[in-house]
C-alpha positions in Angstrom: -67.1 -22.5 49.5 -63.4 -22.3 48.9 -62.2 -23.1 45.1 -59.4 -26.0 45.3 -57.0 -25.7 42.3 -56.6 -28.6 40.1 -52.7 -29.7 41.8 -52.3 -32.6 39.5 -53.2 -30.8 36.3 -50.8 -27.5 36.8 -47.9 -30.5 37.7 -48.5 -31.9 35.1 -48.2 -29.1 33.0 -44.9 -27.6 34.6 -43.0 -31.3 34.4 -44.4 -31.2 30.8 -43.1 -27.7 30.2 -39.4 -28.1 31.8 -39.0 -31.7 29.6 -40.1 -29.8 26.7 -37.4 -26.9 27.7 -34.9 -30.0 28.4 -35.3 -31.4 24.8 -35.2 -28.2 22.8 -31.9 -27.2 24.5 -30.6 -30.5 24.1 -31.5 -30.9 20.0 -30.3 -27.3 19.8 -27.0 -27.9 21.4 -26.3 -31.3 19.5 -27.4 -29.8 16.2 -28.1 -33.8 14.9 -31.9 -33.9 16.3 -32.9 -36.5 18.4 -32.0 -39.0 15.7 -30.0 -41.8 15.8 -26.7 -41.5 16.6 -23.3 -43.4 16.0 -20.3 -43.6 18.8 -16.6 -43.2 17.0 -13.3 -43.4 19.1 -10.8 -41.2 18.1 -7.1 -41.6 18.9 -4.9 -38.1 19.9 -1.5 -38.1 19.8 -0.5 -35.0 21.9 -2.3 -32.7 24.0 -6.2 -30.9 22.9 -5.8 -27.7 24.7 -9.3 -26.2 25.7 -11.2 -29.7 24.0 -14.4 -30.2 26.2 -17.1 -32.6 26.7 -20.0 -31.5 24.7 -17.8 -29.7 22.2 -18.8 -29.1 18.6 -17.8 -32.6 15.7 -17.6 -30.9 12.2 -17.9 -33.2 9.1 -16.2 -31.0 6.0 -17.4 -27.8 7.8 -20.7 -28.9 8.9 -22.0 -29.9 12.4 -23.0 -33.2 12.8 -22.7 -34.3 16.5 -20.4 -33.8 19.9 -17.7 -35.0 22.0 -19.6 -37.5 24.5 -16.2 -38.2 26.4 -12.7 -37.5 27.1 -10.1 -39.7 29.1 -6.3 -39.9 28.7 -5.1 -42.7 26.9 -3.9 -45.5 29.5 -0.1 -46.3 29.2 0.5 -43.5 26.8 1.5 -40.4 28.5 0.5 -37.8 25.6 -2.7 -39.6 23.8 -6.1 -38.6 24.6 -8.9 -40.6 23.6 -12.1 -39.3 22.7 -15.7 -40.1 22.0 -17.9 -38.7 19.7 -21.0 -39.2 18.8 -22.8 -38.1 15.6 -25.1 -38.5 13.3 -25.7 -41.7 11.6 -25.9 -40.7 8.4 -23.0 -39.1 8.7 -20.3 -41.2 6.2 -17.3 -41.6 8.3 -14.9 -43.7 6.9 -12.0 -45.9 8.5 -9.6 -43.8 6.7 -11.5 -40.3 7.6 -9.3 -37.6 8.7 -9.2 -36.1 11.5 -8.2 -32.6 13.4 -8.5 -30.0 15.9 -9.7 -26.9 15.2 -9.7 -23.8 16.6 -12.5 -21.0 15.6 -14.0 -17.6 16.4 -12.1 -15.1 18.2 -11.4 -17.1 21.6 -10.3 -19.7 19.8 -12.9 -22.5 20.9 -11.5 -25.8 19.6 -13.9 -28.5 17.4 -13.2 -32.2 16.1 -12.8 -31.4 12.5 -13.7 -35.1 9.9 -12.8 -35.3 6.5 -14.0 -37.7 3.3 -12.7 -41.0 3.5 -12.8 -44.0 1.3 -12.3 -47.3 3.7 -15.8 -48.8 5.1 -14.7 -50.2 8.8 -16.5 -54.2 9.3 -19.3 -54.1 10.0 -20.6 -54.2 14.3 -17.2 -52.7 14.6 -17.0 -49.4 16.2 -14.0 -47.6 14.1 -11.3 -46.1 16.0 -10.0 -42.6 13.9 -6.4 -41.5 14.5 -5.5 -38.3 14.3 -3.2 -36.1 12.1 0.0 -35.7 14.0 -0.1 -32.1 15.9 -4.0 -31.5 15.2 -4.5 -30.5 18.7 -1.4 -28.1 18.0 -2.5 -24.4 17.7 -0.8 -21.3 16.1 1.0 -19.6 18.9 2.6 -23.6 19.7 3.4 -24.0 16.3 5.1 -20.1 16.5 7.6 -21.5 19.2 8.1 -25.1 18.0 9.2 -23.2 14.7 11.5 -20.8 16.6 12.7 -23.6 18.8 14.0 -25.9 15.6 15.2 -22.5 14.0 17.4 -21.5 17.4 18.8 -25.2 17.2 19.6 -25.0 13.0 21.1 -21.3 14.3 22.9 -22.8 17.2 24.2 -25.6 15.6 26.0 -24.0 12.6 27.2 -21.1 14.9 30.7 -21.6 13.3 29.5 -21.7 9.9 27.6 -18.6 10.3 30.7 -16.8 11.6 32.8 -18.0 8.6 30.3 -16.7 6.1 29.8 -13.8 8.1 33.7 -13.3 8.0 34.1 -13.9 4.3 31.7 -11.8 3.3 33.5 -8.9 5.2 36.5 -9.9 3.5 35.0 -9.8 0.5 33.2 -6.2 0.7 37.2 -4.8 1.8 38.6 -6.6 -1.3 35.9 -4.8 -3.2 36.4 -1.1 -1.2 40.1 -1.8 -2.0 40.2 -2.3 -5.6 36.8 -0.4 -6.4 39.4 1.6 -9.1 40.5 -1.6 -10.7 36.6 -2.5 -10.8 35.6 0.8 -12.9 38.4 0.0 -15.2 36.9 -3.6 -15.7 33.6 -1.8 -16.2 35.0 0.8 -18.9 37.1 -2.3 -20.8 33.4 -4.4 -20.7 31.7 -1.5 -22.1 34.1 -0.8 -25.1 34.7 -4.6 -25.8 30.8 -4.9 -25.7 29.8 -1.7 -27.2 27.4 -0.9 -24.3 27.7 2.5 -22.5 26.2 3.5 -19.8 23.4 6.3 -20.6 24.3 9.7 -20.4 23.4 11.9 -17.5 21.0 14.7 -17.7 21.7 17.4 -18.1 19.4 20.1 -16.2 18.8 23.6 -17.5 17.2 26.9 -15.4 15.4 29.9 -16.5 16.6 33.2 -15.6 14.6 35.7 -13.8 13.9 39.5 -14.1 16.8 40.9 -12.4 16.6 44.0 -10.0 15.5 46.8 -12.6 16.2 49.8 -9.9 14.4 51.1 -7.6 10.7 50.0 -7.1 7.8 52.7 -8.8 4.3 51.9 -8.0 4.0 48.8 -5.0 1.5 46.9 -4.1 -0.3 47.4 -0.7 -2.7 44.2 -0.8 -1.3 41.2 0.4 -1.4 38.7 -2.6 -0.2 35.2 -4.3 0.6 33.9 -7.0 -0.2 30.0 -7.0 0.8 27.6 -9.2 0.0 27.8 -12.8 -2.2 25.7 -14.4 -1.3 23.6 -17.5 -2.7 20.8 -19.6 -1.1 17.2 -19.5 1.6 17.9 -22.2 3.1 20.9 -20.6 3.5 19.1 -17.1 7.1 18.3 -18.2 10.4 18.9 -17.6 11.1 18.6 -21.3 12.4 20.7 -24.0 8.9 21.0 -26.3 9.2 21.4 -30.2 6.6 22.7 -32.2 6.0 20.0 -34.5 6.8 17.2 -32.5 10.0 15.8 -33.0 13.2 14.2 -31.3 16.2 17.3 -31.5 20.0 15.8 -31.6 21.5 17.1 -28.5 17.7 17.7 -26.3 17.3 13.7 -25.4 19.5 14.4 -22.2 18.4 18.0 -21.8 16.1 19.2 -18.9 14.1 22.2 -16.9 14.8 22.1 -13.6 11.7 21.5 -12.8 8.1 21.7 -14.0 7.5 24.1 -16.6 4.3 25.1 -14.3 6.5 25.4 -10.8 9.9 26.5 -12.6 7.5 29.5 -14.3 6.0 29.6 -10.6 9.3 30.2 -8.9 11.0 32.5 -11.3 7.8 35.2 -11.5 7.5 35.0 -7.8 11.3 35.6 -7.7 11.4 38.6 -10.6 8.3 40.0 -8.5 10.7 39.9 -5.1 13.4 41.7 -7.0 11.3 44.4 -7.9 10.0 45.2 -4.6 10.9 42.4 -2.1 8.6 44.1 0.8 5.6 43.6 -1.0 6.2 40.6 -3.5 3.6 37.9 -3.7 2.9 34.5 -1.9 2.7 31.0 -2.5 -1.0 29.7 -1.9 0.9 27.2 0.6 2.1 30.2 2.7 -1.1 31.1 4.0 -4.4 30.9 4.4 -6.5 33.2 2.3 -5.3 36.7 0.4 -7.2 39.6 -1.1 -5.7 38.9 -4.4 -4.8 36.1 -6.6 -2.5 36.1 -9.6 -3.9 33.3 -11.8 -1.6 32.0 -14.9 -2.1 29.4 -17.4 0.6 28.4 -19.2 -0.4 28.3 -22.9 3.0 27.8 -24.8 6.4 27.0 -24.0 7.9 25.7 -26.7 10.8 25.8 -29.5 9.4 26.3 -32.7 11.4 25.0 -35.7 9.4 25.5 -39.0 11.8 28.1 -40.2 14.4 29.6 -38.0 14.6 28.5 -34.4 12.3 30.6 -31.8 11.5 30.0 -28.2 7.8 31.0 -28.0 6.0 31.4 -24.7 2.5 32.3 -23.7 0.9 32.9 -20.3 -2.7 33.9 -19.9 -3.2 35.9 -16.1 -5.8 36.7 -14.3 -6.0 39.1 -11.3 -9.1 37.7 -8.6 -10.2 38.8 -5.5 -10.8 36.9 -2.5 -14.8 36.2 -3.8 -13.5 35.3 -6.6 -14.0 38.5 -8.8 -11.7 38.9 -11.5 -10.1 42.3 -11.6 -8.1 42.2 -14.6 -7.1 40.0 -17.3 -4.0 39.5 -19.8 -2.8 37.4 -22.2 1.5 38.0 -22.4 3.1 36.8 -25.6 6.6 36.7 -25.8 9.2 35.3 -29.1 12.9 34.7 -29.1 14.9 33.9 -31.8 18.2 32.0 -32.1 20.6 30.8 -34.5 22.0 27.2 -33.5 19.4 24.2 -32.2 21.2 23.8 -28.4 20.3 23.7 -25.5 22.1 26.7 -24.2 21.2 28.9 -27.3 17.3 27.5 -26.0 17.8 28.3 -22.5 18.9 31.3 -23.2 16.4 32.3 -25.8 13.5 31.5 -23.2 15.1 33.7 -20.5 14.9 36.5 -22.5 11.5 36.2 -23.6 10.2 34.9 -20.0 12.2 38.5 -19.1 10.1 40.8 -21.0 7.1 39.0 -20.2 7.9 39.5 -16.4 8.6 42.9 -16.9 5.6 43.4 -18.6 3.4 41.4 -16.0 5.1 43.3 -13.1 3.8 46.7 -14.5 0.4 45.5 -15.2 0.0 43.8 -12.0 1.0 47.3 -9.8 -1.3 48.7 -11.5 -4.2 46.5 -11.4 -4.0 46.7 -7.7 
């Protein structure tokens, strides 16, 4: 006996299944439920670019219903009219603002409704207006903007050129008389009293010259990187031991950091001694056997009784593991009779002199 399937009952089921579908999709779409709704006209002056039927109607941010139609306003070439409908208990006012939006990256557009104060009459279905340009997006805006600047540009054209003109005029007055303007300056300053500050003044440190021909060389291929030195020493000031501001030092300087100027001038006094073999910067390459490392202690003018220029380097010789192969702490004072500058400068170059000379011997022979 052949089984008949219940027809009516499976049907059922499937009609009851695709209305069920039908419903979700249509409370998930509107976002309000399948609440009551309320119908609002809404006024656009000017064209909603990319505004469709079934678009999103956001209250202060937050979805409360769609766009239910969209026709072009009769007898009014650039109004649309819309019709939304949302939720009931959403509190749109006569006076409720309203605007296009346009979100996520392709720039899908949304009615956007703000507060409001004004209740409409009642059985009255309110008609909203909208801002002026709300259906206006950013790239429009972008050319409107240009357009109006083009016409401000292109309707003072002459003005433009006259400015334009006087200004050059100006600048060659200037360029003309630029000697009359420094004497103006100078007068100002001495009826004022206000100078302009001095400049400054920088000062070098001398290296070891050639001493002859080379003794002992060095057959490694080495470096010397630049020495290391706390805060204080990073400076391309004239130091005094104590601490105090010298007469004549204020506009003073080295030229350079005392940790790259001593840098420079050891890697220079070790090229004069034997320029074939004379040691690296780090940045020159990308490993050596050796390593010259110096930390620059002191570098300083003492002053407690008479004036010294005192300088102390501590150096160590490493290998490329890191082994150190020697080690030296190099001491060197200088005395001198007048507080200068030059007297300093020179005083420093003689003691950084025997301290290269001393560092060149020990280094030969460490390696």
């Amino acid at each position: 006996m052949e089984t008949r399937a219940p027809f009516v009952i499976v049907g059922a089921f499937v009609l009851a299944a695709i209305a069920a579908v039908f419903g979700f999709v249509y409370w998930l779409h509107n976002a309000g439920g399948l609440g009551p709704r309320a119908t609002y006209h809404v006024q656009f002056e000017g064209s909603v670019p990319g505004l469709l039927v079934g678009a999103a109607v956001l209250f202060n941010g937050i979805r409360v219903g769609e766009v239910s139609e969209l026709v072009l306003a009769p007898g009014k070439p650039r109004g649309v009219n819309a019709t939304i409908s949302v939720a009931s208990t959403t509190p749109v006012r006569a006076d409720t603002k309203v605007g296009l939006e346009f979100q996520g990256l392709t720039g899908v557009p949304v009615i956007t409704l703000e507060g409001g104060m004004l209740v409409a009459n009642s059985g009255e279905v309110p008609t909203l207006v909208a801002e002026a340009g709300a259906g206006q997006g950013m790239s429009q805006a972008a050319r409107d903007a240009l357009r109006k600047v083009d016409s401000v540009l292109t309707e003072n054209s002459g003005a433009l050129k006259d400015t334009i003109a006087n200004f050059r005029v100006f600048s060659e007055g200037l360029a003309r008389n630029t000697g009359k303007l420094d004497g103006i300056v100078a007068g100002l300053e001495r009826m004022t009293g206000v100078t302009a500050p001095p400049a400054k003044i920088t000062h070098d440190l001398r290296a070891l010259p050639n001493q002859g021909p080379a003794g002992k060389t060095v057959g490694a291929q080495w470096a010397i990187p630049e020495p290391t030195a706390v805060a204080m020493l990073e400076t391309q000031r004239f130091l005094f031991s104590p601490p105090q501001d010298v007469p004549g030092f204020a506009e003073a300087m080295w030229a350079d950091s005392l940790p790259k100027l001593l840098q420079a001038r050891l890697i220079e006094s070790f090229e004069n001694y034997d320029l074939v073999h004379a040691p690296l910067r780090m940045a020159d390459v990308a490993q050596t056997e050796f390593q010259l490392l110096i930390d620059v202690r002191r570098f300083r003018i003492a002053v407690d009784s008479k004036p010294a220029a005192e300088i102390a380097l501590s150096a160590r010789i490493v290998d490329k593991n890191g082994k150190i192969v020697a080690a030296r702490l190099f001491e060197e004072s200088e005395k001198f009779d007048q507080v200068a500058p030059p007297e300093a400068v020179a005083a420093f170059s003689d003691a950084f002199g025997r301290i290269a000379k001393d560092m060149i011997s020990w280094t030969v022979q460490a390696l």
